[in-house]
Structures are given as C-alpha cells and as structure tokens.
N, C-alpha and C positions, 0 to 999 in steps of 0.2 A: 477400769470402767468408771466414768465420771457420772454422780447421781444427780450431779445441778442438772434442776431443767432448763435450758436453755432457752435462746429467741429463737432461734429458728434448729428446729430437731436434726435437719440433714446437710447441715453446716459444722465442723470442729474448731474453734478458733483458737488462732493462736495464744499459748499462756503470757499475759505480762509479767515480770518479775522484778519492774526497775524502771523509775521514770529519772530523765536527766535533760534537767530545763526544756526545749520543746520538741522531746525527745521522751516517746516508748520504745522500750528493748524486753526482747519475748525473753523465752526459756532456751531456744537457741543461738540467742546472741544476736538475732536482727536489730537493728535501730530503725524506728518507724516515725519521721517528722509527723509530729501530730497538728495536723493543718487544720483541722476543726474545732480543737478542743475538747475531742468527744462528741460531746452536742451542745456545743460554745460555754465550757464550763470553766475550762483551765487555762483564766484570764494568767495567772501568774505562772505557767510552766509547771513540772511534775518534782520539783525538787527547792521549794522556797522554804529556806532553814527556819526563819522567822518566825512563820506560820507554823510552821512542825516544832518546832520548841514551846508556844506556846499552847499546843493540844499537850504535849507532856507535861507543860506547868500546872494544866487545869486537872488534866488527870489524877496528879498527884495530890492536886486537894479537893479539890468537889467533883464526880463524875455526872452526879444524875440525881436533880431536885425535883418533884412534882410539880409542876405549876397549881397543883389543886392546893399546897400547902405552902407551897416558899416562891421567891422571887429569886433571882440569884444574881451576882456581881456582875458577871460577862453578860448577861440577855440586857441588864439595864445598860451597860457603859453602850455595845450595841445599837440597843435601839436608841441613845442617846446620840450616838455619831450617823446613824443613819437618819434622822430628822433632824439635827444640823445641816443635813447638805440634801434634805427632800425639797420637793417641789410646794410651794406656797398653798399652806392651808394644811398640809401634809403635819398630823403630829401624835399619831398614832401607829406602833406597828408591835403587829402581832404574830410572834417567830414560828414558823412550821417548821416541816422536815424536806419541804421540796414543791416543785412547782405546782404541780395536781394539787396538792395541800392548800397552797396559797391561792389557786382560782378557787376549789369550793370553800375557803372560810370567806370570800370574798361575795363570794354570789349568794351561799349564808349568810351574811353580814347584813348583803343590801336589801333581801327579803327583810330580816328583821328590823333594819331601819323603817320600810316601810310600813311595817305593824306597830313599830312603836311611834310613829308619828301618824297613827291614824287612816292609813292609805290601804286598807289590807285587799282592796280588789287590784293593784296590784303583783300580776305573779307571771309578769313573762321580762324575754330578755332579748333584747338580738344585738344578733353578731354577723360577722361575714364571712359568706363564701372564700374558700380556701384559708381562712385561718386554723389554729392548732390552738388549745387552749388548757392540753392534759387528758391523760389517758383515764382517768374516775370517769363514774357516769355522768356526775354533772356539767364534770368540766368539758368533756365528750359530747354533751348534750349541746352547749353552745358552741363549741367549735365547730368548724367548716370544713375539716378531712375527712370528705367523703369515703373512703378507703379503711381508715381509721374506725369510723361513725357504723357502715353499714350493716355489719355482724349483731351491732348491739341496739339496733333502733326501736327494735321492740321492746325494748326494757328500757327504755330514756324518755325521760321527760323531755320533748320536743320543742328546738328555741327555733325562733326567725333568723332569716340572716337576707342581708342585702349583697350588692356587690361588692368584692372588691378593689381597692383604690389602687389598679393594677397598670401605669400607665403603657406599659410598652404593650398592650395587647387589650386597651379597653379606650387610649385617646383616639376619640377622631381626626381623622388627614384635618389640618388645616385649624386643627383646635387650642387655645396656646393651653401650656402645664396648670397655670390656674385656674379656666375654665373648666377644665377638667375635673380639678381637684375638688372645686366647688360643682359640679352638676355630680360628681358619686356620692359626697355629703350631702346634699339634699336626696338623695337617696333614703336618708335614714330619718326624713320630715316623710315621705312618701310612706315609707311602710307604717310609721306610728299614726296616720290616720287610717290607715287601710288595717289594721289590730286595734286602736282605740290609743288613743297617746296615754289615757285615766289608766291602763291595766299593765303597762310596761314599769317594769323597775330598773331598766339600766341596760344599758349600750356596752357591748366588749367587745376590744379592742386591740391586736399588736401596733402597737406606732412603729416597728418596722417587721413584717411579718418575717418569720423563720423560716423554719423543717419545710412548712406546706408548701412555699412558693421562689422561698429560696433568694433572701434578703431584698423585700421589696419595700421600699420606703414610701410615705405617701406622697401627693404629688403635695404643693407650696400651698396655703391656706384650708389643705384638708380638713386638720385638727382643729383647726380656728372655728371653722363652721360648723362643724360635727358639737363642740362646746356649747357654741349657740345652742343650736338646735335642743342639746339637752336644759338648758338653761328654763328655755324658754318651753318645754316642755313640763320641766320636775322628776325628769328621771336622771339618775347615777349615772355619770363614764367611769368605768372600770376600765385602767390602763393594763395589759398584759405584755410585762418587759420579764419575764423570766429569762429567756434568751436575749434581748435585745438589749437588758439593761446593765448595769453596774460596770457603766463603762464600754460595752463594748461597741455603741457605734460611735464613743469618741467625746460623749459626754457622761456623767453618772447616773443619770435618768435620762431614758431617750426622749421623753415628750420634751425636755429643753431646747431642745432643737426644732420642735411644734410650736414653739412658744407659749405652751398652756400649762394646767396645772389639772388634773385626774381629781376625780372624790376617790377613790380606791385605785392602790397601786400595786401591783404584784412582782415579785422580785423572786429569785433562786439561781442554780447554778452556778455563773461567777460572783456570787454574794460567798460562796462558802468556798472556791475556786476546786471542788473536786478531793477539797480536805478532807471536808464532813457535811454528811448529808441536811441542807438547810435550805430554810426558803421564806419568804416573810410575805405579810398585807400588811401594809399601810393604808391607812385611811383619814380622812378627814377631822378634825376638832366638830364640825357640825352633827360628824354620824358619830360621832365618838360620846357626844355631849345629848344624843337623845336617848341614847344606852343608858348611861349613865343616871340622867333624869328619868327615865322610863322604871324597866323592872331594875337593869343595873347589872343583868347578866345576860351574855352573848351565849346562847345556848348552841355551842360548838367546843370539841374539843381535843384533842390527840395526847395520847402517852406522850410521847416527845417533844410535846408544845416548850420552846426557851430551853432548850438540851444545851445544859454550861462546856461542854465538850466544842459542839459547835459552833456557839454562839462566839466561845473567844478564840477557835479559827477566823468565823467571820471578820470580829473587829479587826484583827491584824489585817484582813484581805483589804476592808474598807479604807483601813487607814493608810493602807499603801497604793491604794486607787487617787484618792482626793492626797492627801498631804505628803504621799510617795510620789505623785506626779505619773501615774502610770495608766490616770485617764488619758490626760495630755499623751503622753507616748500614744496610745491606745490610735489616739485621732491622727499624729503625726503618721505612723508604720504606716496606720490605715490607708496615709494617702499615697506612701512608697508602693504600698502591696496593688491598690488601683491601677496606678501608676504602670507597675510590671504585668500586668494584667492586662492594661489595653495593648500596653507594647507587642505582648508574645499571640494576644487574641481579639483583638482589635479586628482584624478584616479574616478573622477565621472563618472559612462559609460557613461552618456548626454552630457557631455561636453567636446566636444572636441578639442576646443583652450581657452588658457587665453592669450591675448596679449594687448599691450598700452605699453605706457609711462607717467608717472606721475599721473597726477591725471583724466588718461581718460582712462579706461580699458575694455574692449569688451571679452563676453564668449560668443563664438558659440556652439547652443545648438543643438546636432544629436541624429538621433532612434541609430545609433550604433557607441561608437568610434571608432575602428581598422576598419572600411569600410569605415568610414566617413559620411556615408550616411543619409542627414538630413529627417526630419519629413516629414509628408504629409503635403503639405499646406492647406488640404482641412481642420487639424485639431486643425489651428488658435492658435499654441502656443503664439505666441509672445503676441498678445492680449489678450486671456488669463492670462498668466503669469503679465501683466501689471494691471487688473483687481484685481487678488490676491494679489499681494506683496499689491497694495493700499490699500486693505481692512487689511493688516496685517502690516500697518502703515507702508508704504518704498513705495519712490517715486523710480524708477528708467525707464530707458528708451529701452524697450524693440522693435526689431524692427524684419520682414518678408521680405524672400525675397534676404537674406544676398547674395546669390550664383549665381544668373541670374536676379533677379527681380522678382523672385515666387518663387524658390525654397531659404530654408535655413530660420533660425532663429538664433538671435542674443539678448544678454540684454547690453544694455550700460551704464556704469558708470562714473559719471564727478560728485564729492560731493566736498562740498567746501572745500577750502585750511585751514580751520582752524578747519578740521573737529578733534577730539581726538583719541588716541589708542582705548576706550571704546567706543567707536561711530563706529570706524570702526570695532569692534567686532558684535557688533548690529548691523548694515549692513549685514556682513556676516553670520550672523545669521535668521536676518529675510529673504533673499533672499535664503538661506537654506529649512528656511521652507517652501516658495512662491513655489520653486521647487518643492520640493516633493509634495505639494498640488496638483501640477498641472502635474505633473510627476508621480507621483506614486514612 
C-alpha cells in the first residue's frame, strides 16, 4: 500500500526507475519516449552526466546556505550567466524553487516597486484569458485556467484578464496576422481605462502560452504594442517563460523572438532541466535600483531561496543551452519535429492547428476541421488520448478546455533538445497511432 498522496486518487501510475536520454523506463522494463518533457522540463534528456556530476561535486562541499546569512558560489556564477545572456535592462535575478515561486516573487516584487516609488493606489494586475501562470493563490489569481481557478475563487484575490492573442480561433476572415495581433493589444489600452490605468501595477504574460492552450505564440507586432502600451501607461510587463523559456521555442528567452525586453522575467523548469527543483525572477536595474534606494528589503522570502545544490545543476544546464549550442539545436529539431508534424497531420480532419516554435509545438484536436468545431467535452479526449499514447509508450501532454476553459482539446509537445531525426519519427508515429485509437 502506497501512502503518497497522489494527483489523481483513482489512477495508479506507473513507477519510473531509470531515465535514458529521451527516454523513461518504469519498474517493468517499458521505455516510455518522453515527448513532453514532463511539462517541458527535460530540455537536456533524463541521463546528462555533466549535470549529475556536478550536483555531486556541490554536494560534496556546500549542500544548503541560508540566503538570510550567506551567498553562495553556484547561485552567484548563475545568476551571472543568466544576465549575460538576459533580455536588455534584465540584471537582476532572484533564484526560487520553481515556477509558482517565481510568478508570486514577481507580482510581490511589482507591488512593492510601486510603494517604494510612491504609487501605492496601485494594486491590480491583468492577464489573459486562458493563460496558466501557477498553481499558488496569487499566481492562480492572474492566471486565466478557468478549470484550475474555479474551486479557489473565493479565497483569491481577483485579477483582470483581456483576451487572448489566439489567432486561429479569434482572427477575423479577411484580417491579415498583424491587424490582428495589434487590435488583441489594444485590448489591454481598453481594459486599463475601463479599471483606471493609475490603480494597475503590471501586465502578465506568456509570450507563447503553454499547458492552457497548448503552444500558442503571439500573432507578429503583439508584444511590440502590448510594450507600448505599458510604456505609456507606467505599469510593469511581467513576462512568464517558465514553460516557454530557456530555450525551448528556439531562442533562450522567448520575448527575443517579440523583439522586446520584459521589466520582470520568470523562468523555471528547463532552467534546472528536471535535475533540481529551481526557478528564478529577473527583473529590471530600474526595480531593482528603487529597492535598493527605498527601504532596501524586498519583503519576500523562501527556505530554498539560491539552494547551491540547484543553482550549480542550473549553471551546467545554462551553459550547455547558450555555449553548448543546444538552444540552436533546440530551434533546428524544432523545425524537423513541425516539419513531421504537418507531414503525418497536416490534412488530418481532427486536427485542426499545428502551431509553436521550436521545440514546443501544440495540435488542436476538433469533431470537424473547416467548421472548427471542437469535440464534446463530455467525451474526455484529452485524457483519454493521454492514457493511450502512455500505454503505447509516448509520454506527451494532452490538455481540455483549450477554447473557454471547457470547451476544446489540445496535445502538447516539448521533447528534449537532443532528441534524434529517428526519435522524432517515433514520436510521430506513436502519437499517430494514440490518435486513431482514440479517434477512430
């Protein structure tokens, strides 16, 4: 009898006991292609020596410093390689344990920048419909997973959210990608006079949404305008790349590909690649510099805050992203894995988007494509389909919900950066078969 409480009570899953490159194997000897990464964590595969050599080097000399009393070698070397290669303005970061962590020291953060520079009627936030932002209550509070959100709404502080930047199911016939992308940005000029633009502290954000929609990138001058707009307002953009970032659509921060640069940036997952639990905010010289000048303490704080165990997984992970070339791979695979993706599902009648960048790629699965019109929810694809691929060896990350929060089904793919040409044929093969099993 097993006493872990589990995710779901009347499900047993199978034990892993052994990962081998992008490859889980249970307690019975199945080998399972991990096409997701979990939940896009295991940018580098289940068996990188490099990386596991160096949690035993640190182990062996410093396990665990307070941040209330010491700094430590690996959190500095770290965050020094992680702001070498940040987004411009970017020169601060502050290590948590994981991605919840990193939204609320963020949303903590941009409150108290606003009190230390004087703004304290400042205290709201919006974000958009169907994003994911962490399961805490705050980070819960802005995010847009209805499904997620509903159990706890009466015990959350209550954020805005506009729509969102969802083109295959929010452009108008006849509208081109930038008109688009600019009339859902101005969306978020709309709500800030209809709340009061004086009382908002910050904009959040995935620049390519994950879990909730199932890799959907913005349309072309989104981000561009969405900048403005905060600009020219005085409120924060808080970028949220937990999922989307350190490499995995193909650059090392995804706003690069937005051409912009975030006041606050969130990071987790493939930052620690599944080593050790880690997750970081970066943020601005500007917020960083009214702290500082203000009281001079960021009144936020975790046990685990800079944990040297994880910190010098990370840097190995970082360093084998940018100067190991394995963002680059990252973008490259990414465009192989598209590539076998339209091929096998290109005019499949159930599928009626393939979109991502790099190595994070999202099919929305409908009853009919030319209507759009997705399945019943009453008939549980998503979990289904999740149940089958596992039993037909392929992890991937199937999700409910993609279009309002009940309606729509989605499969998410995030497989690791060193996955092979023959791995990603196997991929698309066995999620070939998972379909039609469950499709007909």
């Amino acid at each position: 009898m097993s006493h872990i409480f589990p995710r779901h009570t009347k499900s047993q899953p199978p034990t892993a006991v052994r990962g081998d490159g992008v490859y889980l194997i249970d307690s019975e000897g199945k080998n399972y292609l991990d096409a997701s990464g979990g939940a896009a964590v295991s940018c580098l595969g289940h068996s990188d020596q490099d990386v596991i050599e160096a949690i035993k080097k640190q182990a062996e000399t410093l396990a665990f410093a307070h941040t209330g009393f010491f700094t430590s070698e690996p959190a500095e070397r770290l965050a020094n390689r992680l702001i070498s290669n940040a987004p411009e303005g970017i020169e601060r970061v502050y290590l948590v344990s994981g991605g919840s962590e990193a939204v609320e020291s963020a949303l903590k953060l941009a409150r108290q920048f606003m009190l230390e520079t004087d703004q304290p009627k400042r205290n709201k936030f919006i974000a958009r419909r169907q994003s994911y932002h962490g399961n805490t209550l705050g980070a819960l509070a802005t995010g847009g997973n209805m499904w997620r959100r509903e159990p706890f709404a009466p015990v959350m502080v209550e954020g805005h959210h506009i729509s969102p930047c969802y083109e295959y199911r929010n452009r108008a016939e006849g509208e081109s990608l930038e008109d688009y992308g600019l009339r859902a940005a101005n969306e978020l000029e709309t709500k800030l006079l209809e709340v009061g633009p004086e009382t908002v502290i910050a904009f959040i954000a995935e620049p390519v949404v994950g879990a909730t929609a199932g890799a959907v990138p913005a349309a072309p001058g989104y981000f561009k305008r969405i900048r403005e707009i905060c600009d020219q307002y005085g409120i924060l953009l808080i970028l949220d790349e937990v999922m989307c970032g350190m490499g995995r659509t193909g650059s090392l921060f995804a706003c690069e590909q937005d051409g912009i640069a975030p006041d606050i940036v969130c990071i987790a997952k493939g930052l620690g690649a599944g080593y050790q639990p880690i997750g970081a905010m970066l943020c601005s010289g500007r917020i960083y510099e009214a702290i500082e000048q203000g009281s001079g303490f960021f009144q936020h704080g975790h046990t685990y805050l800079g944990h040297p165990i994880a910190a010098a997984a990370a840097d190995v992970v970082v360093q084998k992203l940018t100067e190991g070339g394995l963002v680059k791979r990252s973008a490259e695979m990414g465009e192989k894995l598209d590539q076998a993706l339209h091929a096998e599902f290109g005019q499949h009648p159930h599928i009626g988007d393939i979109r991502g960048r790099g190595m994070f790629r999202g099919l929305e699965l409908v009853k009919d494509r030319a209507s759009k019109t997705p399945f019943d929810p009453a008939m549980g694809i998503a979990g289904k389909l999740k149940k089958v691929a596992q039993a037909n060896g392929l992890i991937c990350y199937p999700g409910s919900g993609t279009i309002d929060g009940k309606q729509g089904d989605h499969v998410l793919l995030a497989p690791p950066f060193i996955i092979s040409d023959s791995q990603i044929d196997e991929l698309v093969g066995k999620l070939s078969l998972s379909l039609k099993d469950v499709l007909g």
